[in-house]
N, C-alpha and C positions, 0 to 999 in steps of 0.2 A: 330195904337198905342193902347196898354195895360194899361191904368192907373188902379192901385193898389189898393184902398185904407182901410187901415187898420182902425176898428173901437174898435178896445182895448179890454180892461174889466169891463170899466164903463158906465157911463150915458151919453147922448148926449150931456152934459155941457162940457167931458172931450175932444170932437172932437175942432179938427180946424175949424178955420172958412175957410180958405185953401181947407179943407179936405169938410167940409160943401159944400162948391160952387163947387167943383168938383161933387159932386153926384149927388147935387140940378140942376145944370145945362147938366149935361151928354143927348145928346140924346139917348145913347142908356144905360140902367144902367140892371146889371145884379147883382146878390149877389149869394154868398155860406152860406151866412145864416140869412135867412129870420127870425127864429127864435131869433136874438138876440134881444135886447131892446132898443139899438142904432137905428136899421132899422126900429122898428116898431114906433120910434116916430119923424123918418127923416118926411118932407111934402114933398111929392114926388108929382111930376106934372109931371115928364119928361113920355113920350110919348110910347116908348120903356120900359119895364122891365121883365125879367127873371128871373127865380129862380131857382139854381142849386143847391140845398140841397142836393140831394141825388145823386147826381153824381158822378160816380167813379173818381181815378185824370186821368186815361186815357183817358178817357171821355171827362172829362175838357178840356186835354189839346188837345183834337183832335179838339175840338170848337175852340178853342184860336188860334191855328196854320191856321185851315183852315178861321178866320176874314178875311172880306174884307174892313171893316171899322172899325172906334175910337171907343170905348166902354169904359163903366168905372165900373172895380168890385168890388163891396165891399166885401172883408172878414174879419169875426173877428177875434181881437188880432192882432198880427203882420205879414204881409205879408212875412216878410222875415225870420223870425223865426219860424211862425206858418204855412205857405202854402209854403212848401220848392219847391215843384215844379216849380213854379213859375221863380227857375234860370235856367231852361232847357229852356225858352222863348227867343225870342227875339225882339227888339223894343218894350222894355216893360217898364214905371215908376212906380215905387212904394212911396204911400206913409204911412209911418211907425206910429205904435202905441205902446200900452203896448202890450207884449205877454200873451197869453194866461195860458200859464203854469207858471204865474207867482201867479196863486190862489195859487198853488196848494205849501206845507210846502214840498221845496228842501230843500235836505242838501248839504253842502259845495262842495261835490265833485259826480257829477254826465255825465250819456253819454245819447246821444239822439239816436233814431231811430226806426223805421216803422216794417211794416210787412216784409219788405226786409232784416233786417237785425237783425232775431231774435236769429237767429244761433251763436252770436257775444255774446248776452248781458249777459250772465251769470257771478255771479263773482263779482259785481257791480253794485252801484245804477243805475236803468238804466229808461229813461223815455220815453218810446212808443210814436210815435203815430197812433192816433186812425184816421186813415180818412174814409169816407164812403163807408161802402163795406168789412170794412176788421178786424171786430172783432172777427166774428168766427175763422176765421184764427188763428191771433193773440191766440185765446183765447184755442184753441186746444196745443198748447205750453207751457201752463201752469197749474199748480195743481188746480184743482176745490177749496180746501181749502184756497189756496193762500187771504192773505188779502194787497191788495190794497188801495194804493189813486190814484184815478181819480177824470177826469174832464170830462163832457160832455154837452155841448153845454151851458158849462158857471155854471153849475148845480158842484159842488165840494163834495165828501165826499169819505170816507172809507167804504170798502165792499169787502167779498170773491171774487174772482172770477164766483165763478159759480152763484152768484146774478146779474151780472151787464148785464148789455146789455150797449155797447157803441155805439152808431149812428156816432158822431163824435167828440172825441177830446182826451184823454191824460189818462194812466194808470202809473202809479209809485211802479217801479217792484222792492224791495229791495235789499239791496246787500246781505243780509244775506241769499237770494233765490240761494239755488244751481240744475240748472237742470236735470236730469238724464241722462246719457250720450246716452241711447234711445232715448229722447226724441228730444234731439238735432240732431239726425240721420233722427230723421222721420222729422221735421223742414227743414233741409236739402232738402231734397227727397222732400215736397212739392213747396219750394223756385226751385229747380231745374225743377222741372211741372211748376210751373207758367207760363202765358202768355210770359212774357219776360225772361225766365228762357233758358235750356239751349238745343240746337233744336234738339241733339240725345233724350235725355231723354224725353222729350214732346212728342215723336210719336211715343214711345213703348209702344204696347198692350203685351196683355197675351199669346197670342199668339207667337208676336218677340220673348217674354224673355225665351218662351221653352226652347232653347238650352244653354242661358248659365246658369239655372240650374243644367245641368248635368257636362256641363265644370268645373264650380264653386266646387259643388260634388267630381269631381276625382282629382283637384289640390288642395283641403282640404287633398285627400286621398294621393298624394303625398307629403305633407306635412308632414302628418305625420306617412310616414315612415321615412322621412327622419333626424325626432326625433329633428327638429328644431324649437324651440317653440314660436319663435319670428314671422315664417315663417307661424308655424298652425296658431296665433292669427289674423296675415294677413289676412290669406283664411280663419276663421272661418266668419272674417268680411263680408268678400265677398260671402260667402252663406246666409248672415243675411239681407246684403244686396239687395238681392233676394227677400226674404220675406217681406221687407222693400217695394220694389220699388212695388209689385204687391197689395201691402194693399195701397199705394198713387194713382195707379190707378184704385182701386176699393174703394176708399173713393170718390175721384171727382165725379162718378157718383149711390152716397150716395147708395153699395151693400155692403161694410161692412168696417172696417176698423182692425188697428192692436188689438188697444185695445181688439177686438171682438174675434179675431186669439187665441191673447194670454188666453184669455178666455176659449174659446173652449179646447183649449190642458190643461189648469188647470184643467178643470172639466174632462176630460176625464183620464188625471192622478191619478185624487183622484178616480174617476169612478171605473177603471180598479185597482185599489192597497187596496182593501176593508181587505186585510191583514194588512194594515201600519193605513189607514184611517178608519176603522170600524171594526168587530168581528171576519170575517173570518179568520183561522187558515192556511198557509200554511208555514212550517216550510224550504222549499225544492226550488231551482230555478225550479224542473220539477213540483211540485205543483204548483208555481207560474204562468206557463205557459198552464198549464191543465185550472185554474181557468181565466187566460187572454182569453183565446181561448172562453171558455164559455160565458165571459163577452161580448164579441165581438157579438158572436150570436146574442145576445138581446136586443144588441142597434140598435135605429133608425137609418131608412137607409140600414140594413144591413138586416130588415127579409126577401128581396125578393131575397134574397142569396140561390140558388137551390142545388146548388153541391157544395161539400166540397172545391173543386179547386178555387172557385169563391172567388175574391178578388186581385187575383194575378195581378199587375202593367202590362198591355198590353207592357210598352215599356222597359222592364228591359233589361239588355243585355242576352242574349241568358244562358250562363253560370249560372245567377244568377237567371234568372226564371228556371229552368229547377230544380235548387236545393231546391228554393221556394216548386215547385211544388211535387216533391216527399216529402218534409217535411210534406206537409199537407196529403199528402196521408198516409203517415207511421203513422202518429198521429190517425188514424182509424184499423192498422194493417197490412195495405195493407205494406209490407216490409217485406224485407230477417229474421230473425232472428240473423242470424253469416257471418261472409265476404265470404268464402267459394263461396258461388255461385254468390254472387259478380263477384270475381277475372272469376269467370267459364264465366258470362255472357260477360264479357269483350270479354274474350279470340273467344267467340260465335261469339260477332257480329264482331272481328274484321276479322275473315274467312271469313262472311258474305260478309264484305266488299271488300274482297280481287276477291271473287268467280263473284262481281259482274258484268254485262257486257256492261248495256250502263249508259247513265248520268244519266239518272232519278233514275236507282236503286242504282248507287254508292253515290248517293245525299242521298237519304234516309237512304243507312248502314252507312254514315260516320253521318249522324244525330242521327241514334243507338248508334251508339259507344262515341260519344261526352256523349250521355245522359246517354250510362252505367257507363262511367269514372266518371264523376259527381256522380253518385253513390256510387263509390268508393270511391271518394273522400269524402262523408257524411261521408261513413263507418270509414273512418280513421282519420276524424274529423278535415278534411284540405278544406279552402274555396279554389273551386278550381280558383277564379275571382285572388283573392291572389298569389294563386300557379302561375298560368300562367302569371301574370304581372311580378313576378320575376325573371321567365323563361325569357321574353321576357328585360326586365334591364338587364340581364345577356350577352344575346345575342348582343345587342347594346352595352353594354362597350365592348366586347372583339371585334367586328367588329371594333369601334371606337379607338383599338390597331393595327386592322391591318393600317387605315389608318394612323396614327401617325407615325408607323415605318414601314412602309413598301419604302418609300422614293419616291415613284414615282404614277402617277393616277391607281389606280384600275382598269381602265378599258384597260390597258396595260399589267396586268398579268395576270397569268392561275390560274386556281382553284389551281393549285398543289401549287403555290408560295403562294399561298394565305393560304393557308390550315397553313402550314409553320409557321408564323404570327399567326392564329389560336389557333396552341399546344401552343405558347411561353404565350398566352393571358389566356389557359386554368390553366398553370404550375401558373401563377401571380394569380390566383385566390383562389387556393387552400394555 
């Protein structure tokens, strides 16, 4: 058995005598806070005492759970109001006092809750609590300016946020506080980490979430071609989200966080735009990118950049670095002047490829020829990542015409019937 007992907001005079003879007689007496003034002027004789000040409530409750004998704890304020944990117990008495948040100037309509449920409190007077272990948290969810009333460890007063330090007990977060709808994202995303949070999202590294950066990327990019904009703000989400979830795993093990992110790309914006944010003159998007390119050079990081090539994304799709890569090269000269020999090189490697005789050499001219087409495709000023996705949308809806009308499985007709279906899909297109 668990007995309770709640030692208020007052003086030792304001206890039970009930409450007295339970502590006074306990053999084994334990508190959550030694600090109060109640405890310090209890005459304590019993035999057994512990002090669990600073102990998370997981903690707590692993000790409670795993008793094998009566013990009796004292916490201050109200056990049932002030130590809500304490109903996840069982074979447990409680006995009650004044609560603790009752220093503190409520107004008529207000909601309770911890660091579990900060995601929730915007909007509305709302009154935290502060248990041990979990202010930082809490405290990262809030504007550093923010002025508060708290309570801690019985101590009452008003203070910004970024003054206070709470050990343990109560912040009074205004209703007039609206939080930023980031802020509530990233809150989110660390409630989802937590220990008891949710068990896919706890055991992705940087690593797992490689892949679905780039998923996230092209169903943004499907989105918006598909000119749906209810559809983009979804998948803008879910790229944001990305960035989100990898700053909550490099904040736990204190390498950086969003704030810092976001930072980063501000100064690098104003960095690079010394036309908008300082004196430089560039009147021209190709000025603009003469002078980006420059900038780039001679930031940190970047001087042990040997060749011009250097920089390009290792894992781009084959189409989009290939274009990357002549870009950077033409930017030195290295480029045709007029399409002309363009069109010529095409035609070049595509004999090549034709003429070729075993794998290795037809591998390599059909790798010519992809990289001279991409050329052309600069020249004509068509991305060709673009080009070919729409080729291939094309391709799938009129195949998904044969199957529609064609009346029976595919794999029971001939090309020729099939072809058939094909024209009628080509005719619907035009």
């Amino acid at each position: 058995m668990v007995t309770v007992v709640g030692v208020g907001i007052g003086s030792i005079d304001d206890l039970s005598k009930k409450a007295k003879e339970a502590i006074t007689k306990a053999k084994r007496l334990v508190t959550t806070a030694s600090w109060h003034n109640v405890w310090q002027e209890l005459p304590l004789t019993n035999s057994e005492i512990e002090v669990w000040d600073d102990l998370k409530i997981s903690q707590r409750i692993d000790k409670l759970k795993g008793l094998k004998e009566d013990i009796v704890l004292v916490v201050a304020g109200d056990p049932s109001l002030d130590e809500k944990y304490f109903l996840e117990l069982e074979d447990i008495k409680i006995m009650n006092s004044t609560a603790r948040f009752n220093s503190l100037p409520l107004p008529n309509n207000w909601c309770y809750t911890d660091s579990n449920g900060l995601e929730k409190i915007y909007g509305q007077n709302t009154l935290v609590r502060v248990y041990p272990g979990t202010w930082e948290e809490i405290k990262k969810s809030l504007p550093a300016n923010l002025k508060v009333y708290y309570e801690n460890r019985l101590k009452t007063g008003q203070a910004v946020v970024s003054d206070l330090q709470i050990s343990d007990g109560y912040v009074l977060i205004p209703k007039r506080f609206r939080a930023k709808p980031i802020d509530n994202l990233l809150q989110i995303m660390r409630r989802l980490r937590a220990p008891d949070g949710c068990p896919w999202d706890k055991e992705q590294t940087f690593l797992s979430l490689k892949p679905y950066i780039v998923e996230e990327a092209y169903e943004l990019w499907d989105a918006v071609d598909s000119g749906d904009n209810d559809l983009i703000v979804e998948e803008l989400g879910d790229v944001l989200l990305q960035v989100v979830f990898y700053c909550a795993i490099a904040e736990e093990s204190d390498l950086f966080d969003f704030n810092q992110v976001a930072e980063v790309v501000s100064d690098k914006l104003i960095h690079r735009h010394p036309h908008v944010f300082g004196n430089v003159v560039a009147d021209t998007p190709q000025e603009v990118m003469i002078n980006w390119d420059a900038i780039k050079k001679r930031e940190k990081g970047k001087e042990d950049r040997l060749s011009i090539l250097d920089g390009v994304p290792k894992h781009l799709p084959g189409l989009s670095k290939a274009q990357k890569v002549q870009k950077k090269a033409a930017k030195v000269g290295f480029d045709w002047s007029e399409i002309e020999p363009v069109w010529d090189k095409v035609e070049e490697e595509l004999k090549e490829l034709k003429e070729a005789q075993d794998y290795d050499s037809k591998e390599e001219e059909l790798g010519d020829l992809l990289f001279a087409i991409v050329n052309l495709a600069r020249f004509l000023k068509i991305d060709p990542e673009v080009a070919l996705t729409k080729t291939i949308n094309k391709f799938q809806k009129r195949f998904r015409y044969i199957e529609n009308h064609s009346g029976r499985p595919l794999e029971e007709m001939t090309l020729e019937e099939m072809d058939v279906f094909w024209e009628e899909a080509k005719k619907e297109d035009k």
